[in-house]
N, CA, C and O atoms as a printed pandas DataFrame, in Angstrom:
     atom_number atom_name residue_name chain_id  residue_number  x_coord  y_coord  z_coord
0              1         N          UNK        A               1   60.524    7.967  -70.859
1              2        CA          UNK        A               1   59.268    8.064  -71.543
2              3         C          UNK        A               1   58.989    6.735  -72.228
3              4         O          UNK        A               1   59.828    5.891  -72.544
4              5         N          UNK        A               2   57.684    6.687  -72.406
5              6        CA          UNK        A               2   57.316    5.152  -72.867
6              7         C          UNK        A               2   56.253    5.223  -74.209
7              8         O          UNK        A               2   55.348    6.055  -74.158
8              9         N          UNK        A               3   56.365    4.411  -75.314
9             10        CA          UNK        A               3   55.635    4.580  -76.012
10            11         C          UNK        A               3   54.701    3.569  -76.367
11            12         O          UNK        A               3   55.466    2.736  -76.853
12            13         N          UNK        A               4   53.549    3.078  -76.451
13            14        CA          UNK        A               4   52.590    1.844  -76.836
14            15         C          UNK        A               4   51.701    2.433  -77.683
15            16         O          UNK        A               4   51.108    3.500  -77.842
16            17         N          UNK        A               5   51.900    0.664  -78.478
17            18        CA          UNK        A               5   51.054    1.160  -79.937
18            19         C          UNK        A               5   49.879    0.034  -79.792
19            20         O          UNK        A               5   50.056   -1.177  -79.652
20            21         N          UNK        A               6   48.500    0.810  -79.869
21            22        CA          UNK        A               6   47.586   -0.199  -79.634
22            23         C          UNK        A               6   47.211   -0.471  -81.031
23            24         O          UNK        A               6   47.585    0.336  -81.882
24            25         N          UNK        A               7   46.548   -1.463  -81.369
25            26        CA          UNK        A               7   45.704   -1.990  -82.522
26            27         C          UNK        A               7   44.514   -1.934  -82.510
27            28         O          UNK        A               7   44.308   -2.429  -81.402
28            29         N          UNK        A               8   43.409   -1.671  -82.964
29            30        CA          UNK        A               8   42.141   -1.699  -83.044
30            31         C          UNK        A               8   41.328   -2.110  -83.545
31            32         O          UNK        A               8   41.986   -2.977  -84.120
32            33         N          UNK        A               9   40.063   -2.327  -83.979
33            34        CA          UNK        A               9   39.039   -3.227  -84.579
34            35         C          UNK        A               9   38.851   -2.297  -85.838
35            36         O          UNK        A               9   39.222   -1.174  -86.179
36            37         N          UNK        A              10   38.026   -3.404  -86.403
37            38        CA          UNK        A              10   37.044   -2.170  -87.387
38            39         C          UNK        A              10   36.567   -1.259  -86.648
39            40         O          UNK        A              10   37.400   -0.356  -86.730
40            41         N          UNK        A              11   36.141   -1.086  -86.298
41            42        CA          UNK        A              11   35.551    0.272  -85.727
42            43         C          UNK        A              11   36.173    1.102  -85.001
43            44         O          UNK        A              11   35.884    2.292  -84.874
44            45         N          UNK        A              12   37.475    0.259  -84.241
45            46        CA          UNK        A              12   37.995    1.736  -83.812
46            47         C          UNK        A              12   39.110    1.642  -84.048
47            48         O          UNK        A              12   39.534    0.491  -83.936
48            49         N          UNK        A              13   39.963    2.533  -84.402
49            50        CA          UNK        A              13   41.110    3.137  -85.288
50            51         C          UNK        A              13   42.383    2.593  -83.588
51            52         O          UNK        A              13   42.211    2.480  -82.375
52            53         N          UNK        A              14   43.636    2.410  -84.634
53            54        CA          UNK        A              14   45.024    2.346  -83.828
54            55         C          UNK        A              14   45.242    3.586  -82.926
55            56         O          UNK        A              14   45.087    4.790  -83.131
56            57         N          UNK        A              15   45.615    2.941  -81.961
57            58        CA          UNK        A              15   45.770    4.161  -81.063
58            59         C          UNK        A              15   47.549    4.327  -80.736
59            60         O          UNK        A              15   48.090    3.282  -81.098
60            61         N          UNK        A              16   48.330    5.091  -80.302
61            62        CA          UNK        A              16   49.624    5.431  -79.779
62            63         C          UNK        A              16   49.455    5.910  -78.377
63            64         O          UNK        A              16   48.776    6.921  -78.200
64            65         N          UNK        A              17   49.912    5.394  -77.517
65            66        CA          UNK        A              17   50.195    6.232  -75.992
66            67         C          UNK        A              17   51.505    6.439  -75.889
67            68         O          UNK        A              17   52.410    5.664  -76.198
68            69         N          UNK        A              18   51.617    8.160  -75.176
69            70        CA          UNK        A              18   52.708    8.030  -75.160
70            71         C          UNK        A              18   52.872    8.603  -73.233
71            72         O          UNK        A              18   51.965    9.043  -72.527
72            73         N          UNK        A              19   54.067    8.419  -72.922
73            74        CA          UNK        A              19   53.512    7.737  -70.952
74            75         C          UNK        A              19   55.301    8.814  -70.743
75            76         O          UNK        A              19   56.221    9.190  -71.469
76            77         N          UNK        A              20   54.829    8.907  -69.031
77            78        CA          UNK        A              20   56.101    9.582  -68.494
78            79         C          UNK        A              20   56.695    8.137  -67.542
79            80         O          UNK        A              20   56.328    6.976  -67.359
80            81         N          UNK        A              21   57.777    8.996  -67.118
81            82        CA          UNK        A              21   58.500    7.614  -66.546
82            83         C          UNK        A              21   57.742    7.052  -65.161
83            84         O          UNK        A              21   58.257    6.193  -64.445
84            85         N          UNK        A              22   56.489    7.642  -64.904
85            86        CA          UNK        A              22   55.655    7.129  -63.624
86            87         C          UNK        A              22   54.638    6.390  -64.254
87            88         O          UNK        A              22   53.798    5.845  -63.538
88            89         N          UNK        A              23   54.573    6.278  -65.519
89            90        CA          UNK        A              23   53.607    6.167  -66.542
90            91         C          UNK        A              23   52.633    6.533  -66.443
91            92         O          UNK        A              23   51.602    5.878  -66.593
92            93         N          UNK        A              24   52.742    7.867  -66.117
93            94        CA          UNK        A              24   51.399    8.728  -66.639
94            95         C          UNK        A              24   50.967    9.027  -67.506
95            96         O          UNK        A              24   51.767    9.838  -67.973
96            97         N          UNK        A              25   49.623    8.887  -68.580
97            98        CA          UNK        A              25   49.676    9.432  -69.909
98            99         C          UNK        A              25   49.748   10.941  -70.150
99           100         O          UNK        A              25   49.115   11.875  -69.658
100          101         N          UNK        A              26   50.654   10.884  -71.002
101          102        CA          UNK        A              26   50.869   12.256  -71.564
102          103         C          UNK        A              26   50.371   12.472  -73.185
103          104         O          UNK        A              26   50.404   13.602  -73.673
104          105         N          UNK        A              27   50.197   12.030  -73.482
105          106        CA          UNK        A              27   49.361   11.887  -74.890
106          107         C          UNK        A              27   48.729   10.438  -75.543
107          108         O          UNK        A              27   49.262    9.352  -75.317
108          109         N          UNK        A              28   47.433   10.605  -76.439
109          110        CA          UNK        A              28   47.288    9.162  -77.107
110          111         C          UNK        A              28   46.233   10.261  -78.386
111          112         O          UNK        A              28   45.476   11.227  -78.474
112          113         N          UNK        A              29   46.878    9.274  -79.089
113          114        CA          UNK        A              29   46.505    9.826  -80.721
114          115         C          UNK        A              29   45.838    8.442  -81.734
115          116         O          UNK        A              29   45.862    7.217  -81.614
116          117         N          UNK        A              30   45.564    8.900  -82.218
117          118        CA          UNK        A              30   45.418    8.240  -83.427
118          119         C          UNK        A              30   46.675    7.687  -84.212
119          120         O          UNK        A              30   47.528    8.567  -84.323
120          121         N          UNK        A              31   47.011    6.565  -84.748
121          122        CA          UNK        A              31   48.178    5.837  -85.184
122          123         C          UNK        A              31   48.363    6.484  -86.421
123          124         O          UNK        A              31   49.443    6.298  -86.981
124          125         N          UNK        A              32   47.277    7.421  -87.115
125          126        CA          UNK        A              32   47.579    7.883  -88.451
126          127         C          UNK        A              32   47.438    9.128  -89.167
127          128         O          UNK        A              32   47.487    9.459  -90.352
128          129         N          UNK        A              33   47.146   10.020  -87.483
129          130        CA          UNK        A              33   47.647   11.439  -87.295
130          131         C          UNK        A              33   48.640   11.392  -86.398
131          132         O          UNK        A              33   47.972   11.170  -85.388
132          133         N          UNK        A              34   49.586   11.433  -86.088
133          134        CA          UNK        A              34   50.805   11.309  -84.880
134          135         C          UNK        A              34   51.507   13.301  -84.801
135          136         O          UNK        A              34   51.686   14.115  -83.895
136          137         N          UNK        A              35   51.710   13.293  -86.458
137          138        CA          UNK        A              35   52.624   14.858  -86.555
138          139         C          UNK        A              35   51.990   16.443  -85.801
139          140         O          UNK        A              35   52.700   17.412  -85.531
140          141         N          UNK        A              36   50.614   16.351  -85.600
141          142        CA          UNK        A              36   49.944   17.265  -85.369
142          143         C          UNK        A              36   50.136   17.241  -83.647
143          144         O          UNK        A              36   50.587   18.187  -83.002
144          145         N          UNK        A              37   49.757   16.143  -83.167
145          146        CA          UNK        A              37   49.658   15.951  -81.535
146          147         C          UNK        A              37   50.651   16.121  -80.887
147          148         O          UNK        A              37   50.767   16.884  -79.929
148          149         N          UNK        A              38   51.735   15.192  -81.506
149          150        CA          UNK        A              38   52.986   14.988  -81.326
150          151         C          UNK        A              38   53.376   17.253  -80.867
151          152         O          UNK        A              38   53.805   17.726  -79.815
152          153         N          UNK        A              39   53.054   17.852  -81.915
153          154        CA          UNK        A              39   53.422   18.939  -81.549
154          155         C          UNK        A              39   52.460   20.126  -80.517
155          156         O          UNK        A              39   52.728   21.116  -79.836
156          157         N          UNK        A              40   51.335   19.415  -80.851
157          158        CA          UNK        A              40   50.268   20.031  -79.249
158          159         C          UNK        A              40   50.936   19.913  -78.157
159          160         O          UNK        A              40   51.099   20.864  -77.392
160          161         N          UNK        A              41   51.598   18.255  -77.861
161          162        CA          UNK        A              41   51.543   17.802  -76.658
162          163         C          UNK        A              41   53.237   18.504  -76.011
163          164         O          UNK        A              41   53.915   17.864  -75.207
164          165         N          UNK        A              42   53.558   19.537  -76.421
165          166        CA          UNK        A              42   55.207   19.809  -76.320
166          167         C          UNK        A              42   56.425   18.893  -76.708
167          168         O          UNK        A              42   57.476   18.795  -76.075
168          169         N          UNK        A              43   56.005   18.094  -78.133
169          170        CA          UNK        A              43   57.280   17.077  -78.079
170          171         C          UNK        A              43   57.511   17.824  -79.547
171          172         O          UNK        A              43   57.907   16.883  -80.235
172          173         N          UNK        A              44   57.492   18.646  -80.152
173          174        CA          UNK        A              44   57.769   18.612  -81.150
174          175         C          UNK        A              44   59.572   18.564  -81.379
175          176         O          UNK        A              44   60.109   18.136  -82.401
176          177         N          UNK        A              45   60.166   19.006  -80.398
177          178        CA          UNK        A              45   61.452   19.011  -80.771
178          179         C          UNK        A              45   62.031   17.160  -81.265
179          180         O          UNK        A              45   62.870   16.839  -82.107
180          181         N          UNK        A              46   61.170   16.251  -80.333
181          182        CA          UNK        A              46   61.425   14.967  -80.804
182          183         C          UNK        A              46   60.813   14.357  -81.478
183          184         O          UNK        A              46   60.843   13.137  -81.312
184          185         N          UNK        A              47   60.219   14.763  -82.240
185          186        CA          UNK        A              47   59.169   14.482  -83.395
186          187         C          UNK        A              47   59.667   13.638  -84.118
187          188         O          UNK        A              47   58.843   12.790  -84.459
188          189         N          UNK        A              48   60.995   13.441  -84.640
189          190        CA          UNK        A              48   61.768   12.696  -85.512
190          191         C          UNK        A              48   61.958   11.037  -84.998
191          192         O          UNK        A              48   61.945   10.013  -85.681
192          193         N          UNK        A              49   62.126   11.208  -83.618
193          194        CA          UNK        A              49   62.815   10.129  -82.987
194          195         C          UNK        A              49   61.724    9.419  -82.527
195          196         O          UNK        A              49   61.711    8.189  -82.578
196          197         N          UNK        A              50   60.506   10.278  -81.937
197          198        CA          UNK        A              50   59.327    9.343  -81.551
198          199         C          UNK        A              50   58.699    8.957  -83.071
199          200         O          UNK        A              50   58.443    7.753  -83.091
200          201         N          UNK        A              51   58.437    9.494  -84.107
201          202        CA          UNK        A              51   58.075    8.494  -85.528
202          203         C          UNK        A              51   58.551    7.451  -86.142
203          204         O          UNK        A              51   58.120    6.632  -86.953
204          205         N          UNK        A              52   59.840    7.709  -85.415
205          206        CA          UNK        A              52   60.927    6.419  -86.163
206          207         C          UNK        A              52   60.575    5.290  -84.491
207          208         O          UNK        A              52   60.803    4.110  -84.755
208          209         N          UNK        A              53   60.279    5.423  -83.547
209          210        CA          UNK        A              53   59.542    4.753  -82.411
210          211         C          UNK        A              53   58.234    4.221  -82.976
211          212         O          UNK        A              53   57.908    3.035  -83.013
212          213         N          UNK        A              54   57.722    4.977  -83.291
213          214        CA          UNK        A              54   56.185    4.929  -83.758
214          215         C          UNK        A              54   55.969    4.069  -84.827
215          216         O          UNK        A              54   54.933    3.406  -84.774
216          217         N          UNK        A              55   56.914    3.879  -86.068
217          218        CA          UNK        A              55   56.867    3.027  -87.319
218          219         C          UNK        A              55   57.591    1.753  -86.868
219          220         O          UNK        A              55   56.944    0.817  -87.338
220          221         N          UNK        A              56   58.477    1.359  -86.278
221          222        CA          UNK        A              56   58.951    0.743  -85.812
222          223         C          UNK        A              56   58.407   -0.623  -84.945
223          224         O          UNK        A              56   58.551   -1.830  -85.137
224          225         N          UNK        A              57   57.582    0.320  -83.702
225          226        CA          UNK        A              57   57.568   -1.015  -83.132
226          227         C          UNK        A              57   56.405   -1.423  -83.407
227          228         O          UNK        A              57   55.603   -0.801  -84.104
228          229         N          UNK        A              58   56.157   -2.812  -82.734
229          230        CA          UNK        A              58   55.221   -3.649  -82.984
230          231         C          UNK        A              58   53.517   -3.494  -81.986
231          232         O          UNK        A              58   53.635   -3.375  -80.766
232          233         N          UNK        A              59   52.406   -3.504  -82.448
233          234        CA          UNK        A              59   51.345   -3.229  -81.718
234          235         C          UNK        A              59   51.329   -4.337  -80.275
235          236         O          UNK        A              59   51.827   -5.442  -80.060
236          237         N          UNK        A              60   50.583   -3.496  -79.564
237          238        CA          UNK        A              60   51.040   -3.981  -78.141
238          239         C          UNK        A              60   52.364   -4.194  -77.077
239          240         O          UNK        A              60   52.328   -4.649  -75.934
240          241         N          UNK        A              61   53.462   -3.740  -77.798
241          242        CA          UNK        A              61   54.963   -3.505  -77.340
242          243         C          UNK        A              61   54.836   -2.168  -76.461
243          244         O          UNK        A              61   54.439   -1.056  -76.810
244          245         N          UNK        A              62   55.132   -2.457  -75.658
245          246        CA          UNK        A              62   55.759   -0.933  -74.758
246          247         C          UNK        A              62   57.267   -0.825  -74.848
247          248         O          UNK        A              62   58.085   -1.670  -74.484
248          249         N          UNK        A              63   57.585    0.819  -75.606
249          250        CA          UNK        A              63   58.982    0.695  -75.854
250          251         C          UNK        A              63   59.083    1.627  -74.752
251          252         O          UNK        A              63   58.035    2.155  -74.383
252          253         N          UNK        A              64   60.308    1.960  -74.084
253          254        CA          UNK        A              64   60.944    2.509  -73.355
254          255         C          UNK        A              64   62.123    3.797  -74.192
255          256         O          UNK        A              64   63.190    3.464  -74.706
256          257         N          UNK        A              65   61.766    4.781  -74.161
257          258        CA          UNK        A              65   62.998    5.826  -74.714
258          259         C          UNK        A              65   63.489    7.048  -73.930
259          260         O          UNK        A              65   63.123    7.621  -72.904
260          261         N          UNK        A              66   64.607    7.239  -74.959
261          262        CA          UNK        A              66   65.137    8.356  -74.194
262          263         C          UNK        A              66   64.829    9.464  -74.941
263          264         O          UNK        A              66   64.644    9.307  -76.148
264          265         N          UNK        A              67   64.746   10.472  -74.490
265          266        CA          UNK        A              67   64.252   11.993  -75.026
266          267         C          UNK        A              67   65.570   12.799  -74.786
267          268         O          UNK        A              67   65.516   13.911  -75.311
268          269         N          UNK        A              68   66.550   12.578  -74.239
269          270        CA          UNK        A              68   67.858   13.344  -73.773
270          271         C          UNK        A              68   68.510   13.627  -74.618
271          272         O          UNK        A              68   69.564   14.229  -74.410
């Protein structure tokens, strides 16, 4: 699974993608609601590990993780 953190303008808000290993999107949120989607999208069990992903890296980085 892959995670990218976009940056945005004034006008439009940070975005998060979060991608499968074909990189398909499987979710994109808002950078400053994450907890709510995060549990729509079936990840809540890794909720912990993708926020500490999420605070972490740097805008425009594609991180690569494991969910296992």
């Amino acid at each position: 699974m892959y995670i990218l953190k976009t940056k945005g303008t004034s006008k439009i808000p940070d975005y998060i993608q979060i991608r499968d290993n074909e990189f398909a999107l499987i979710a994109q949120f808002k950078a400053k609601s994450p907890h709510r989607t995060i549990f729509k999208n079936g990840l809540g069990k890794h909720k912990e590990k993708i926020m500490r992903v999420i605070e972490d890296v740097e805008f425009g980085k594609l991180i690569k993780i494991d969910l296992n």
